[in-house]
SETOR-142489 format. One record per residue (C-alpha): x, y negated, z; residue number from 1. Coordinates in Angstrom, 3 decimals. Layout:
! SETOR-142489
X;Y;Z;NUM
...
END
This chain:
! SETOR-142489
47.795;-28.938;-20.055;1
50.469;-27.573;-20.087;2
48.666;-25.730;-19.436;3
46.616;-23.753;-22.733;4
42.910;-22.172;-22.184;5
44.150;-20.620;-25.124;6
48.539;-19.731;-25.220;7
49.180;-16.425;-26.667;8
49.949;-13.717;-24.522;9
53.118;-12.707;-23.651;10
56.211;-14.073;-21.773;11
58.091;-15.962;-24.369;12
54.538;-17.963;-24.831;13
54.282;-19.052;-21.401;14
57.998;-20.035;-21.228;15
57.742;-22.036;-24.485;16
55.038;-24.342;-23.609;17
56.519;-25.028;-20.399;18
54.271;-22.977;-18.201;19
55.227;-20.246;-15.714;20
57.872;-17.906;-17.695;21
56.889;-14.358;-16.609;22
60.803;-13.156;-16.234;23
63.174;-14.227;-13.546;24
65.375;-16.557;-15.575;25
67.877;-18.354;-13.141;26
69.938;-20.154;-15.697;27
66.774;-22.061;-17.103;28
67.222;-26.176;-16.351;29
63.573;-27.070;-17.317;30
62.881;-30.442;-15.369;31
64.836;-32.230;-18.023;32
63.625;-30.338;-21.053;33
60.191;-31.403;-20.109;34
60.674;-35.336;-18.782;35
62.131;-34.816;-22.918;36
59.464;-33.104;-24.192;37
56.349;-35.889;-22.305;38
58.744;-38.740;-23.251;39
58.354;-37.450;-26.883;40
54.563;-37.732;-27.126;41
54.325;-33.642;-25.773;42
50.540;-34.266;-23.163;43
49.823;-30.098;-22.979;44
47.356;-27.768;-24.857;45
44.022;-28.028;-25.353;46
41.129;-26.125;-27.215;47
38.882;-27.658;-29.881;48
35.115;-27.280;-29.408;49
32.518;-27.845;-31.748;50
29.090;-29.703;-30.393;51
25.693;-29.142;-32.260;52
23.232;-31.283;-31.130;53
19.276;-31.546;-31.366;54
16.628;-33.462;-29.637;55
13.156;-33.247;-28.686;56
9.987;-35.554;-28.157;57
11.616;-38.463;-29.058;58
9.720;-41.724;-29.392;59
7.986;-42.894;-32.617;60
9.579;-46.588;-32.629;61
8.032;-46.757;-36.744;62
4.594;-47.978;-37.571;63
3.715;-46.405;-40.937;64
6.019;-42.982;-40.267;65
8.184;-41.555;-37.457;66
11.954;-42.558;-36.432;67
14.619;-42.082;-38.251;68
17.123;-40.586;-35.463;69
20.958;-40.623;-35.645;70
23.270;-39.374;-32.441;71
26.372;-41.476;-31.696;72
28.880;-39.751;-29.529;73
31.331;-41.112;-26.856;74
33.751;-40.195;-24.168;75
33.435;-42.268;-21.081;76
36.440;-43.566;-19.099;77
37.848;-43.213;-15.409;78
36.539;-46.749;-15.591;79
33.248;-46.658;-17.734;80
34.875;-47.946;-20.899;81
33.394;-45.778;-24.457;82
35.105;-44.456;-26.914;83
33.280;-43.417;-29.962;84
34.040;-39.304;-31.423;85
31.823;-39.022;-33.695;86
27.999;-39.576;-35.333;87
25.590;-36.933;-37.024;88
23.679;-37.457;-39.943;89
20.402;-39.303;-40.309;90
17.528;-37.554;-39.899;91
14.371;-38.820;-41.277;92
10.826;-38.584;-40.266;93
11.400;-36.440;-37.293;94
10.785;-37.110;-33.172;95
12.670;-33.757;-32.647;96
15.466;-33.648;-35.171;97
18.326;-30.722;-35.345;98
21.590;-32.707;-36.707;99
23.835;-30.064;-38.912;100
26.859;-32.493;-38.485;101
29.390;-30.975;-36.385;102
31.247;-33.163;-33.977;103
34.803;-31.708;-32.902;104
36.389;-32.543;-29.429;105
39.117;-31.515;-27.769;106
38.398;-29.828;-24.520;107
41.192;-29.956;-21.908;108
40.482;-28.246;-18.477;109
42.179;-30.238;-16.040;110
40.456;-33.593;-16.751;111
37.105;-34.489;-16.056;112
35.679;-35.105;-19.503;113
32.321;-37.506;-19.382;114
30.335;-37.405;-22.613;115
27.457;-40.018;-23.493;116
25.017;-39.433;-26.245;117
23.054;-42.033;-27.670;118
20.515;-41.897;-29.981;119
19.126;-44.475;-32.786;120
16.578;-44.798;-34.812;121
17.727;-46.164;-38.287;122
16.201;-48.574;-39.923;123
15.089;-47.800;-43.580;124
16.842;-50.497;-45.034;125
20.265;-48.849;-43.902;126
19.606;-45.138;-45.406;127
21.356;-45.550;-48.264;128
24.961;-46.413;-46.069;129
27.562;-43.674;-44.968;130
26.752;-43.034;-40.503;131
30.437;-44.362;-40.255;132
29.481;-47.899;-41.416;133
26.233;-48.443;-39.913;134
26.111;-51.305;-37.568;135
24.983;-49.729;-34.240;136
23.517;-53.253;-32.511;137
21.013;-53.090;-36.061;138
19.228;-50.137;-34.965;139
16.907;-49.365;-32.736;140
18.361;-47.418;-29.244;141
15.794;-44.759;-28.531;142
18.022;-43.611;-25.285;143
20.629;-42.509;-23.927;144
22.227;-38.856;-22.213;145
24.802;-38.192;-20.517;146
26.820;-34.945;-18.948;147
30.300;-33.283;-17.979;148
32.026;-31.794;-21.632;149
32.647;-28.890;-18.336;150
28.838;-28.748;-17.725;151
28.724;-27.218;-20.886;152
31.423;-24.238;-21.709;153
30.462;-23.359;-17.995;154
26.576;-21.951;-19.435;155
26.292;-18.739;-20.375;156
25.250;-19.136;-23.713;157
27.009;-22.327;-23.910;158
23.677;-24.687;-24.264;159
23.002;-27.891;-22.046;160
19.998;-29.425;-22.139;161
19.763;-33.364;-20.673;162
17.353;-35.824;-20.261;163
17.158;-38.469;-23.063;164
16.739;-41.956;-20.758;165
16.626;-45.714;-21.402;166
19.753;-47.483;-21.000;167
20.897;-47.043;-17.346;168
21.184;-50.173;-15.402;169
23.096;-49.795;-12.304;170
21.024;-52.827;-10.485;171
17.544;-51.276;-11.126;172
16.476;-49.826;-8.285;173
13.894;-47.795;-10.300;174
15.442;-44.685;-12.528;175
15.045;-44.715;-15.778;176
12.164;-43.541;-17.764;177
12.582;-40.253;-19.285;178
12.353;-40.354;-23.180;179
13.116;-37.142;-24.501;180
15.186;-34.308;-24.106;181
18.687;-33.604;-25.809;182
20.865;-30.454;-26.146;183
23.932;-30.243;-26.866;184
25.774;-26.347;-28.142;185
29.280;-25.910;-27.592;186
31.462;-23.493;-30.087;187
35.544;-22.965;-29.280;188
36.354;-23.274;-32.937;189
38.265;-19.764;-34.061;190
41.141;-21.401;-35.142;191
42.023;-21.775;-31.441;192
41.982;-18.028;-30.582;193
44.406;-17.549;-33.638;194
48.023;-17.382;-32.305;195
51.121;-16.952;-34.409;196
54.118;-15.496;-32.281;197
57.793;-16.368;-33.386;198
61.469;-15.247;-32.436;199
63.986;-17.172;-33.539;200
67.950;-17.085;-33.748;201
70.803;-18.893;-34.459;202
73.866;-18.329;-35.872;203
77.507;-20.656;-35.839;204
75.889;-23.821;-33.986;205
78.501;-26.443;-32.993;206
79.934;-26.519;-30.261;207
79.427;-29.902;-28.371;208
80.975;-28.985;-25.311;209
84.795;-29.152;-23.652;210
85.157;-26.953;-21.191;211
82.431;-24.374;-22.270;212
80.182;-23.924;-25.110;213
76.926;-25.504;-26.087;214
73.600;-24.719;-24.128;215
71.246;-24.348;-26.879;216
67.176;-24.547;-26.906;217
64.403;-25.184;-29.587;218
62.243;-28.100;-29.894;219
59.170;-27.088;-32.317;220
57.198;-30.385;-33.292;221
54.093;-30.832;-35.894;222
54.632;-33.785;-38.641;223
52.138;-36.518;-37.859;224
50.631;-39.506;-39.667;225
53.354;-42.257;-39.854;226
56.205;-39.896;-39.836;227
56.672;-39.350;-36.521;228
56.857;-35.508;-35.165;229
54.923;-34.629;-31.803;230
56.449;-31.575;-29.898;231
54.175;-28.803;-29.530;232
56.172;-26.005;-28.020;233
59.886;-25.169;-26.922;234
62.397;-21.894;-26.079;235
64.249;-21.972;-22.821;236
67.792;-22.852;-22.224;237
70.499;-20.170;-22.919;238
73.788;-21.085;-21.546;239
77.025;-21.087;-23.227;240
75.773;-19.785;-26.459;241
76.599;-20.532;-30.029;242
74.638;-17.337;-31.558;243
72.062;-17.624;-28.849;244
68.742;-15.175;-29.470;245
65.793;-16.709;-27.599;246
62.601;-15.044;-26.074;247
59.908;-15.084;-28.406;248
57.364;-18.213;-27.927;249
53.604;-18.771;-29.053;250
51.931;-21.241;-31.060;251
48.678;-21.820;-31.448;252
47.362;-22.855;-35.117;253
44.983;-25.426;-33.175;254
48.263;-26.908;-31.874;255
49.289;-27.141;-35.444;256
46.513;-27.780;-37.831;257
46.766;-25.198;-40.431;258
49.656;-22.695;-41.694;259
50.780;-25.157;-44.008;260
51.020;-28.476;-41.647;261
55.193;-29.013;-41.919;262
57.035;-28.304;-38.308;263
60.395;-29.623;-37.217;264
62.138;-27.173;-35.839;265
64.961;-28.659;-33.809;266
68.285;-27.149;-32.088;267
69.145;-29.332;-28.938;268
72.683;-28.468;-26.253;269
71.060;-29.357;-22.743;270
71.828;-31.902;-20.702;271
71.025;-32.478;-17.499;272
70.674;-35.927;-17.983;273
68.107;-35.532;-20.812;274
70.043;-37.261;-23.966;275
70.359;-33.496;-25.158;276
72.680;-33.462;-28.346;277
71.064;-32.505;-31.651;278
72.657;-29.458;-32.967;279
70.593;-29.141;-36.556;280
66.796;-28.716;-37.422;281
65.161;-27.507;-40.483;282
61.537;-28.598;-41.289;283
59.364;-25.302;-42.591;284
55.708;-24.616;-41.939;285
53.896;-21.656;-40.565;286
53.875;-20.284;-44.179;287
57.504;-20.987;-44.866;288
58.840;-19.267;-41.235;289
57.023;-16.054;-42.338;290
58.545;-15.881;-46.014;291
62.087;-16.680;-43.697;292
61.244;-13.746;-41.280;293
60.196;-10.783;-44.213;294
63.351;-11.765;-46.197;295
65.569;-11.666;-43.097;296
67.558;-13.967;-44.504;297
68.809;-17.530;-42.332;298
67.741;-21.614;-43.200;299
70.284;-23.633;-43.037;300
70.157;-25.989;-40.460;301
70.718;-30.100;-41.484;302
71.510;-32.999;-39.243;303
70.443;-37.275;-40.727;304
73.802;-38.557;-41.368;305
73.673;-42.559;-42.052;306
75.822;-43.814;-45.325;307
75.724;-47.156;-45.470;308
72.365;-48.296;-45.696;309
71.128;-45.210;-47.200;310
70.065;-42.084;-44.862;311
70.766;-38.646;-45.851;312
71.409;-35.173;-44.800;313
74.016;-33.101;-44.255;314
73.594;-29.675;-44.842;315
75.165;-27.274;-41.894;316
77.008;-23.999;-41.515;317
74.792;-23.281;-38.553;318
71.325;-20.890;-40.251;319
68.018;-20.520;-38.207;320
66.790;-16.779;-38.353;321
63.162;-15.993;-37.843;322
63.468;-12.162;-36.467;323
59.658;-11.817;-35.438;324
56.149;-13.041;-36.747;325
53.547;-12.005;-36.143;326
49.268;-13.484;-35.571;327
46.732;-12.136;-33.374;328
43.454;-13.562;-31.851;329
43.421;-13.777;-28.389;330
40.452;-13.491;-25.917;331
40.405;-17.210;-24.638;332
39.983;-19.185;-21.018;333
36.556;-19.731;-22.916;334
35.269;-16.572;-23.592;335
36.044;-15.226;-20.107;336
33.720;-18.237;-18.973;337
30.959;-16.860;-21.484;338
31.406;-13.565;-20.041;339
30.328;-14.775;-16.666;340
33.617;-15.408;-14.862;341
33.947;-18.022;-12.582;342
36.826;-20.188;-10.070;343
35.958;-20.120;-6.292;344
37.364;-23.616;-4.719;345
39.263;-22.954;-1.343;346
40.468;-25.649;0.827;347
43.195;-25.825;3.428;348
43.964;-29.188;5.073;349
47.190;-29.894;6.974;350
46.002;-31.286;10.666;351
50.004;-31.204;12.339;352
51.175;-33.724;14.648;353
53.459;-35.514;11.941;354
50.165;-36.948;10.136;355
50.142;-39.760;13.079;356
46.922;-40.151;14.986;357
43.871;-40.380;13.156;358
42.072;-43.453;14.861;359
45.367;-45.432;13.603;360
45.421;-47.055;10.457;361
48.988;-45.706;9.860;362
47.718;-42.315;9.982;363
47.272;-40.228;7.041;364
43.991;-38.947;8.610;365
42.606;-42.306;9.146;366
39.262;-42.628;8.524;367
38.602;-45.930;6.274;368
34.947;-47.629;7.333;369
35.179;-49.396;3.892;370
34.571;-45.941;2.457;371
38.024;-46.146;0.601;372
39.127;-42.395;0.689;373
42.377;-41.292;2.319;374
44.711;-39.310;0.456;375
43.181;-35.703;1.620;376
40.124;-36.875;1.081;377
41.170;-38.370;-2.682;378
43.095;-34.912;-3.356;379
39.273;-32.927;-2.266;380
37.508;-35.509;-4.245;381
39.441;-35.167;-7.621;382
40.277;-31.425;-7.562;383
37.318;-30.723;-5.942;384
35.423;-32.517;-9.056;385
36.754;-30.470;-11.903;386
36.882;-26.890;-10.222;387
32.976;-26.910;-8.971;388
31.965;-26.350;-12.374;389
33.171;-23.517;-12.425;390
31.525;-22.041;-9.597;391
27.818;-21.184;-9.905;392
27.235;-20.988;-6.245;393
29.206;-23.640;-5.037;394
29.672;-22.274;-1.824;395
33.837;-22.774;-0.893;396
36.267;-21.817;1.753;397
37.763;-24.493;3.866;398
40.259;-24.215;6.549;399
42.590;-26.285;8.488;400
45.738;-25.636;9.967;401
48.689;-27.140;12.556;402
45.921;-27.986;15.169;403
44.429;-26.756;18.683;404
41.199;-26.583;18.619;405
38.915;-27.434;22.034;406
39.697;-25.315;24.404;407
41.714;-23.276;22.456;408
46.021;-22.498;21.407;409
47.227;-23.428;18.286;410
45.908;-22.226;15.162;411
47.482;-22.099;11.661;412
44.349;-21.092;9.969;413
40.985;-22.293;11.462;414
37.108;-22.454;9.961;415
36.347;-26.139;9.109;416
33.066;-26.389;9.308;417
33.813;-25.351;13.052;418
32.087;-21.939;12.918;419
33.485;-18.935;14.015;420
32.221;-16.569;12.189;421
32.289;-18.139;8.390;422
34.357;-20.255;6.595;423
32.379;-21.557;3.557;424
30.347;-24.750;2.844;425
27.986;-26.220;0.654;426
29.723;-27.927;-2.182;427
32.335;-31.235;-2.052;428
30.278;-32.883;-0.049;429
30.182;-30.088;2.845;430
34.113;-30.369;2.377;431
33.807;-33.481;3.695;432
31.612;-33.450;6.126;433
33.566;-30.520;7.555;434
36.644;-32.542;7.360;435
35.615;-35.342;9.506;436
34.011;-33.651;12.101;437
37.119;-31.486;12.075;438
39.124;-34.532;12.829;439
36.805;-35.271;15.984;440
37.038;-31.905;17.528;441
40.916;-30.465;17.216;442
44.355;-32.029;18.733;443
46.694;-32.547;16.409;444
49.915;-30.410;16.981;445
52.219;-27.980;14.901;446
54.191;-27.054;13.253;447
53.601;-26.378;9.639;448
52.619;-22.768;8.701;449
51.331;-22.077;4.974;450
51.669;-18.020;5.551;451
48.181;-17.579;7.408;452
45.906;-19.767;4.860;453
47.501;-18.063;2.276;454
46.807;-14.747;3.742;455
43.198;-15.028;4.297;456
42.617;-16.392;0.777;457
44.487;-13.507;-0.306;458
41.982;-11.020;1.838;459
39.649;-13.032;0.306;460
40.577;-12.365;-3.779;461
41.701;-8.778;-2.485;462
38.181;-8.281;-1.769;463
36.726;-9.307;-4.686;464
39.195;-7.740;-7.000;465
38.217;-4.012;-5.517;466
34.771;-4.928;-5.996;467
35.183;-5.793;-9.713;468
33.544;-9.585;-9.053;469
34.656;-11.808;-12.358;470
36.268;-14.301;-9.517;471
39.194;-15.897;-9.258;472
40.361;-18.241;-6.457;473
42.299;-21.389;-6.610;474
43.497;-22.438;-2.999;475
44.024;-26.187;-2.695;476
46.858;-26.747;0.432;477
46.915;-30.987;1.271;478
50.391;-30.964;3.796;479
52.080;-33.725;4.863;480
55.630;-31.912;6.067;481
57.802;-29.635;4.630;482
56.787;-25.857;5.981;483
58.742;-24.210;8.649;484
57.683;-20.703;7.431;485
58.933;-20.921;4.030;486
60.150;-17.194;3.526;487
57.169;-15.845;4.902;488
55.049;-18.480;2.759;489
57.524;-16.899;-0.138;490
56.285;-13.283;0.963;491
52.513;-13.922;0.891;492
52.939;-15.478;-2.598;493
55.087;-12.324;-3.870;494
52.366;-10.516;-2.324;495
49.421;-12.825;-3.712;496
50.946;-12.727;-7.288;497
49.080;-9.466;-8.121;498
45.565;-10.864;-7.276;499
43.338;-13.096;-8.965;500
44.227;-16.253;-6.858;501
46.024;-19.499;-7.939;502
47.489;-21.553;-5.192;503
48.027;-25.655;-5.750;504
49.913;-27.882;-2.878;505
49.192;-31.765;-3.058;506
52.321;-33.102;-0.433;507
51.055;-36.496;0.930;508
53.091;-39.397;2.863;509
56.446;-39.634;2.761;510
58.521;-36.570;3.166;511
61.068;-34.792;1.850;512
59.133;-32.567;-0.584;513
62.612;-30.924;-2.279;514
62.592;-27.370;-0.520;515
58.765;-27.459;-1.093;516
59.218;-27.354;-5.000;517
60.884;-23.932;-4.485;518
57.347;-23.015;-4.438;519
56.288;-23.763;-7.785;520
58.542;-21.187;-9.356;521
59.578;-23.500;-12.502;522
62.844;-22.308;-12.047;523
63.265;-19.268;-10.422;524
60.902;-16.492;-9.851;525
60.020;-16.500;-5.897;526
61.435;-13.130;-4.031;527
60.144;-11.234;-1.114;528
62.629;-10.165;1.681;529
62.611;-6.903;0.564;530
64.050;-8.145;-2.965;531
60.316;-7.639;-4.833;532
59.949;-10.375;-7.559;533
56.621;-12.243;-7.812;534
54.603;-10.696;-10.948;535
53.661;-13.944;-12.201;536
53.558;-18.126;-11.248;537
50.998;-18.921;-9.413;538
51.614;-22.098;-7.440;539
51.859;-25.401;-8.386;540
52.957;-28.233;-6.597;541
52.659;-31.863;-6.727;542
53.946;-35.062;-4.525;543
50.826;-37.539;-4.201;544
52.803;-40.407;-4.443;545
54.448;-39.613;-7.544;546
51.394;-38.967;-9.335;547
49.948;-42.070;-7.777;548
52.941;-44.241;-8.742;549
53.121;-42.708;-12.156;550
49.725;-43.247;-13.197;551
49.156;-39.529;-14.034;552
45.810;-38.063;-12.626;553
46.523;-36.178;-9.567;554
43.802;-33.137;-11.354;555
45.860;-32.909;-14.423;556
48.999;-32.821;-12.813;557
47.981;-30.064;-10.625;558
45.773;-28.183;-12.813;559
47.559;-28.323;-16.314;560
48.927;-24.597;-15.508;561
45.881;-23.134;-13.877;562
44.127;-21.857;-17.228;563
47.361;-20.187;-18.459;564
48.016;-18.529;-15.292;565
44.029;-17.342;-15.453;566
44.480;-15.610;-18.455;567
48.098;-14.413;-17.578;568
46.416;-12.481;-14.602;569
43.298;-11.244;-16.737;570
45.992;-10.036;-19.596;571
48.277;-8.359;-16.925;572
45.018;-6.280;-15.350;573
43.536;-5.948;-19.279;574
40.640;-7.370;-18.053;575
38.907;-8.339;-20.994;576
35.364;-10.382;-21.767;577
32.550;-8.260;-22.992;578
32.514;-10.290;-26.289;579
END
């Protein structure tokens, strides 16, 4: 993600899992350390749930005694492909069977996770055979459920139940007959909440530079099947630095398996180019970094040194130092879910002149009669489709901006659904609706303002936060232009920072997006005219083409930091779940 429903609190956490870092840092390059980091196998955090599953009023498909039901468990694709996760036990004689098998999945926020349960009956003459070897197409399919893996850490008590059906066939007209009910329990496993946090130090590195010295940063991977090490967290870059003390970062032990699973720890000098130059690693485990840090003594650092045909070490001057750990069990993304707290959806849609008109096929407000979405529409559709979960009401501000309405001046922050007195609609689908009529009832003009919408989502959270609602807002901006306001769009951000609002800009068509990634904050903390620094990161912006070219989902792209910066807020206020 990055990024985690679940990062440990605290600066050096966010900064390490490339996330929002919560101090102005000018001097840290992170664009290539993380095109380094994804081209090394590093996809974000996620949390590990455990499903328990039962059924009821299942039918009897055996003459002489009832079925013998076993639950197979899949993921669905973006394009209706299965992947299998797991299978419970057998249960016999039973039309309403509670499976004690566990099935683990990881959970990841910014996707949209489809699960499909089916369930079997199996035939005697396979009982004596592990689940895992059983041929499905030799058993009897008593039906099939399906739901959203989001659907289910959105309940209160964290308990879905969903019709059992026969197999759905997408040419009957009919619907399928019902044949059962199954429920399916979710559990964050408590390994997740348990978060180890580390400050490290190094002393003597070599110096791989000319002019200046080396610009040092840590790479911390987990050992994998086949060898290979998958990066799991990172420092940020200190410049010019050969003893360089980093800000402390968090792992996760569901990021690493257990205190025991070995970790690379690796020293890299930056470069801009991304080949960063490997300065020494040492290979310890959670265990083995806090015997380091109570003996305050250094690891050497080694570096794979190629003799011939054989490959060996050599054994460095440089020492790695491990001056703080510490664990503690954080309150997760999760439990402030199962505590009743919710994300409100907002909407604001760019309607300037610079989109082209909308009854031309050129335009990027051009309505498509083959139902193919545009690319606002296809940015509402997919964001739209993950956050409504999370909203119980499903009621959600929408605004446009850039146009005149009829009979009216300009406006940079106008109702959608046309009303003057209320801004909200009814779900995705009034998003929509409001959209298109939109387009049939305001001119087109300019130019780009972000400052209002952001204001009046701000009001918005401001409101709620003084009247202690477990809200918070995520404001979805589609633009098409660079913004002309962009130091008073950098002043209601600053401003914005303190509330519980989360702000994510999709740029469509083809402009220059460069001054519009100012915005996101990666590198630089935003700053008011009056010299206040935002509190915390809370936009996060995206070019639609890249995303599209790239074949990255447009919802995890945007959404990977939304969870972290949730939690950042919630820690920052000490709001904490009633668990």
């Amino acid at each position: 993600m990055g990024n985690c429903c679940n990062c440990g609190g605290g600066d050096g956490g966010q900064s390490a899992i490339g996330g929002s870092n919560n101090h102005p840092d000018t001097n840290r390059p992170n664009d290539a350390v993380d095109g380094f980091l994804k081209y090394r196998g590093y996809h974000g955090l996620y949390t590990q749930i455990e499903l328990s599953l039962s059924a009821s009023n299942l039918r009897d498909r055996d003459v002489l005694s009832k079925s013998d039901p076993m639950a197979v468990i899949y993921t669905k694709g973006w394009d209706g492909s299965l992947q299998e996760i797991g299978r419970t036990e057998v249960v016999l004689n039973s039309l309403s069977p509670r499976w004690i098998k566990k099935v683990i999945i990881a959970y990841h926020f910014e996707m949209v996770q489809t699960l499909l349960f089916r369930v079997y009956d199996v035939d005697t003459q396979f009982h004596g055979l592990e689940e895992k070897m059983l041929k499905l197409d030799e058993q009897q399919l008593l039906g099939e459920a399906t739901c959203l893996l989001s659907e289910i850490v959105t309940r209160r008590d964290r308990s879905l139940a969903i019709d059992i059906v026969g197999k759905v066939d997408s040419t009957s007209p009919t619907p399928p007959k019902k044949l059962g009910q199954f429920t399916v329990h979710a559990e964050e496993c408590v390994v997740s909440k348990t978060t180890t946090e580390l400050a490290f130090r190094c002393t003597d590195l070599e110096n791989k530079e000319i002019f200046s010295k080396s610009d040092p940063f840590l790479v911390i991977s987990k050992c994998v099947e086949g060898g290979h090490a998958v990066p799991i967290c990172k420092t940020e870059v200190l410049k010019n630095d050969l003893n360089p003390i980093w800000k402390p970062v968090s792992i996760s032990i569901s990021q690493v398996g257990s205190k025991e699973t070995p970790l690379v720890i690796e020293c890299f000098n930056f470069n801009s180019n991304g080949r960063h130059d490997l300065l020494g690693k040492v290979q310890k485990s959670l265990v083995d970094l806090e015997k380091i840090s109570l003996n305050g003594q250094g690891e050497h650092m080694f570096v794979p040194v190629s003799v011939g045909k054989d490959h060996q070490t050599k054994v460095l001057k440089s020492q790695l130092y491990v001056d703080k750990f510490s664990e503690s069990v954080h309150h997760s993304f999760l439990d402030y879910l199962d505590n009743g707290f919710e994300m409100s959806f907002m909407v604001a849609v760019d309607f300037t002149a610079s989109n082209g008109n909308p009854r031309l096929p050129d335009s990027l407000h051009y309505i498509d009669h083959s139902g193919r979405p545009n690319a606002y529409q296809k940015a509402i559709l997919e964001v739209g489709e993950v956050l409504q979960c999370y909203d119980s009401d499903r009621k959600f501000h929408a605004w446009g901006f850039g146009a005149r309405p009829i009979d009216g001046p300009v406006s940079h922050c106008f109702n959608l659904n046309g009303s003057s007195g209320h801004s909200e609609v009814e779900g995705i689908p009034g998003i929509m609706v409001a959209y298109t009529s939109a387009l049939n009832n305001v001119t087109l003009a300019g130019p780009t303002l972000f400052g209002p919408v952001i204001a009046a989502a701000a009001s918005i959270a401001s409101q709620s936060l003084a009247a202690n609602e477990k809200k918070y807002f995520v404001l979805l901006i589609i633009t098409d232009g660079v913004i002309t306001d962009l130091q008073e769009t950098k002043d209601a951000l600053v401003s914005a920072s303190d509330l519980p609002l989360s702000i994510l800009i999709v740029g469509v068509g083809g402009a220059d997006f460069k001054e519009m990634e100012v915005l996101d904050a990666d590198k630089e903390r935003l700053e008011s005219t009056t010299g206040r620094v935002a509190t915390r990161d809370i936009v996060q912006f995206v070019p639609f083409r890249e995303v599209q070219g790239g074949g990255i989902s447009v919802v995890q792209s945007l959404l990977e930091e939304l969870p972290s910066q949730f939690l950042t807020f919630m820690r920052s206020r000490n709001i904490l779940p009633n668990t």
